[in-house]
N, C-alpha and C positions, 0 to 999 in steps of 0.2 A: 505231659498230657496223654490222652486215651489215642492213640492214632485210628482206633476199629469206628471210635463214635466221630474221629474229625475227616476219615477218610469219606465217610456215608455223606457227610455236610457238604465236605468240600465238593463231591459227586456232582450233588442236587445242587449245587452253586452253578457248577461248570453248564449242567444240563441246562440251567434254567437261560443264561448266558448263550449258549448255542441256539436254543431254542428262540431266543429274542434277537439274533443275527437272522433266523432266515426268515423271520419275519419283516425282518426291516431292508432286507437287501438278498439278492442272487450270491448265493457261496454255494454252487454248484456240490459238488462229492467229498467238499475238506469235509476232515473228519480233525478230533483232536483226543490228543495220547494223554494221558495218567497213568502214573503210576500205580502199583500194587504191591504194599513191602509184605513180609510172610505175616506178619502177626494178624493182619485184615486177612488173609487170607485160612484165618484158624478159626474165624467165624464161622459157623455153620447158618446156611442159609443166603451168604454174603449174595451170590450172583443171581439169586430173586431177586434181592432189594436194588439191586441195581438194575436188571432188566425193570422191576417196578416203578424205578422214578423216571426211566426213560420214557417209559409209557403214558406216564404222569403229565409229558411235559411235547409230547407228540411227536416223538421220536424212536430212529429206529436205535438199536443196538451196530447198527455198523458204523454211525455215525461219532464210533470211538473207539480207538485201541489203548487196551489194558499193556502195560509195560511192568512184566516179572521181574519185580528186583530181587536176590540172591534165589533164583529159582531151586538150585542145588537143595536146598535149605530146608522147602517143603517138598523134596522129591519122594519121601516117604512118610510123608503126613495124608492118614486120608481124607480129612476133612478137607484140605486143602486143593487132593487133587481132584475130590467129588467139584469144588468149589468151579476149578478150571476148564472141569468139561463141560459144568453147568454154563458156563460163561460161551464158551465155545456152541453150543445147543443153541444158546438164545441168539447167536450170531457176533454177538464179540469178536472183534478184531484184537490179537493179541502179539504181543512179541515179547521175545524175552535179552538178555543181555548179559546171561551167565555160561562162562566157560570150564567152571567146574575144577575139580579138583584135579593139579595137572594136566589139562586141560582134556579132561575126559567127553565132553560136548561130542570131541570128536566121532567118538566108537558113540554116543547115544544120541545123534543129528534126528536121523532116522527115526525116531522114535518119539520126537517132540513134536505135536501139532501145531505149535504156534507156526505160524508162515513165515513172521519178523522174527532175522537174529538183530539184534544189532549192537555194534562193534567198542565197547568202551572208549572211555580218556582213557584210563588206566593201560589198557593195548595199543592204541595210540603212542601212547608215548613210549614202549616198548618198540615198537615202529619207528618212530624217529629217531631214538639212539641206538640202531642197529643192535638193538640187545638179541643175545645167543636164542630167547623166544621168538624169536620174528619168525621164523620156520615151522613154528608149533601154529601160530597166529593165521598163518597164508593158509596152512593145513585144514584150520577151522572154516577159515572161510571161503574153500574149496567144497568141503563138505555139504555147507550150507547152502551154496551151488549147486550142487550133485543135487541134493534134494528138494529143489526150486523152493526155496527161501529166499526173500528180499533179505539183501545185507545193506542196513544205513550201519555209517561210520559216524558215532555224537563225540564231541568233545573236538572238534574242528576246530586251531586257530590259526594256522598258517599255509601260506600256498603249497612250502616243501612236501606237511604231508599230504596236500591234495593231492601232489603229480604221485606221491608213493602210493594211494591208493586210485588214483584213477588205471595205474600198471595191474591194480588187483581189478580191474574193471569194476569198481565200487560205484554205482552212480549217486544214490543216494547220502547227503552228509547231512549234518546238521552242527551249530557253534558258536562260537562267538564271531570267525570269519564273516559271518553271515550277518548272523546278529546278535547281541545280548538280549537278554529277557526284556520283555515292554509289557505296561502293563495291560489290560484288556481294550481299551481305549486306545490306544495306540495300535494293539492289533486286531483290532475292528478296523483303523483305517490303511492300514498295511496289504490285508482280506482285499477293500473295495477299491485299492488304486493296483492290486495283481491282477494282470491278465492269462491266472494260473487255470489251466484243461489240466485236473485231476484224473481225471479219467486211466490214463495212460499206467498211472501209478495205482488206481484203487483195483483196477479190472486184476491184476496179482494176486494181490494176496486177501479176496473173499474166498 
């Protein structure tokens, strides 16, 4: 299928869904993450139409982060990086989750505006079997550190590696530990039985 035409649908799904939570209940500053894989992002014009349907649906642009899948990928695309600061302009919360080639992120931290790194499965589990990269990994998210980046750790399923990254002082995780996918129904009732202060976490990374 077309991902550029099912990425815009699914958008204006999520929005309209967000938009019908705060109507019907207090969800204080959650905001909710989607993806962005490169091909959507070779669209030109992409992050109008998405500041457009926010707007559509009366809402803001902070009330969602964009998540850069293989960032590397359109690092020299300029449709793509016009797309990114478009995004960022309009207030877009962003993060990305590419380490790059040899794990070059390191030398180009500094240089990436997204606020959110955050930390693969795929690193993860380089993490839990003490693979010879673990040293490259800590390095990364030092870095992201250095540059007041929020580091979430996704792909979370067991306590071991929590304790191995709560020693990286990672506060953020996300997983199956937690929870599996539910469908929106279920996480509309998840939302109103959380006595979650957002705040703590949104005041970061605008």
């Amino acid at each position: 299928g077309d991902i550029t035409w099912f990425g815009v649908w699914g958008f204006e799904k999520v929005t309209q869904r967000y938009a019908d939570w705060k109507k019907s209940f207090k969800i204080g500053e959650l905001f909710i993450s989607i993806n962005l894989a490169p091909k959507q992002l070779y669209v030109e014009g992409l992050a109008r139409q998405y500041f457009e349907i926010t707007g559509k649906h009366g809402l803001s642009p902070e009330n969602f982060c964009l998540e850069i899948i293989d960032y590397y990928s359109v690092n020299n695309n300029e449709v793509a990086q016009h797309n990114l600061k478009e995004f960022r302009r309009y207030g877009f919360r962003m993060s990305i989750d590419d380490t790059g080639f040899e794990y070059s992120i390191i030398e180009d931290m500094s240089r990436i505006s997204a606020p959110i790194f955050k930390l693969s499965r795929g690193n993860l589990l380089l993490i839990a079997n003490n693979d010879s990269s673990s040293d490259k990994i800590e390095r990364v998210i030092a870095q992201a550190k250095a540059n007041q980046k929020i580091v979430i750790a996704e792909g979370v399923e067991d306590e071991d590696i929590i304790r191995k990254l709560n020693k990286w002082d990672i506060r953020f995780m996300q997983g199956f530990y937690f929870s599996e996918p539910v469908s929106a129904e279920d996480a509309e009732k998840m939302i109103r039985k959380s006595p979650w202060d957002m705040y703590s976490f949104n005041h970061l990374i605008k």
